[in-house]
N, C-alpha and C positions, 0 to 999 in steps of 0.2 A: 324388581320387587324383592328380591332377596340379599340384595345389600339392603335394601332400606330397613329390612327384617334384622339383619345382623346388625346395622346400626344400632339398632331400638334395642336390640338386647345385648350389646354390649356398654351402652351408653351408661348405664344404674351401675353397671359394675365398675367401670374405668372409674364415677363418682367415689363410690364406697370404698376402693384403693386412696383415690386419693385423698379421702376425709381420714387416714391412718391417725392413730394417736403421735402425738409429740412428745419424745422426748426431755425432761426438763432438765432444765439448766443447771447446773452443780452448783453449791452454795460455797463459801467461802467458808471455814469457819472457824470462829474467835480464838484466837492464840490464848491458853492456857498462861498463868504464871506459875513457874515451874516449886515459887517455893513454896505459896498456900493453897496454890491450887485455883484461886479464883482468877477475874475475866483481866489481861494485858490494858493498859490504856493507848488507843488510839497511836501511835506512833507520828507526830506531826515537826513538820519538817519547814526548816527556814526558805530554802532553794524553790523557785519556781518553777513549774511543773511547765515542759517545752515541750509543746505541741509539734511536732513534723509540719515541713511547707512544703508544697511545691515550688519545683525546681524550676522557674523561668527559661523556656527556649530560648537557644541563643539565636540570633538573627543572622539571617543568611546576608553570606557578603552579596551588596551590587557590582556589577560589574561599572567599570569606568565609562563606557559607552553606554549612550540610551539603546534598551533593547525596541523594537520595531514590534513583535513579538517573542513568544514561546513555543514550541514545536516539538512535541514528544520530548519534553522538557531538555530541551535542547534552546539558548537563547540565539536569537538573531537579532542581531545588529541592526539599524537604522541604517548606517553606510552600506551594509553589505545590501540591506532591501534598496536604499535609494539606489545600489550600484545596477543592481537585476533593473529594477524599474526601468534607468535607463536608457539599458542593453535592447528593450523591449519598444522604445518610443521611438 
């Protein structure tokens, strides 16, 4: 009963923490022209604006033999499984 009591009265406050005011955003603001004083034009540029890519994984080498499986990432051969297999028959 007395968690559920401390539940219920901490629940409105953990709320009212987290409804905190935000922060806002910093504005940028307009470059001056230094000889009259009024607002710079836009500075616009020939060069296309290059976005970042992701860097494609490079792919894992296979190996020359078919694996049979994988084992604690460790591969096993087909020969070596058919060799056990027929150690076993």
């Amino acid at each position: 009963m007395r968690r559920i009591l401390l539940f219920l009265l901490c629940l409105p406050l953990l709320m009212l923490i987290s409804c905190g005011e935000e922060e806002p955003l910093p504005t940028v603001a307009p470059a001056l022209n230094q000889t009259d004083g009024t607002l710079a034009p836009p500075v616009v540029s020939d060069e296309p604006v290059v976005l970042p890519t992701e860097t494609a994984v490079p792919p894992t080498p296979t190996p020359d033999a078919p694996l049979a499986a994988k084992i604690n990432d460790e591969p096993l051969l087909l020969s070596t499984f058919e060799a056990e297999l027929a150690r076993y028959e």
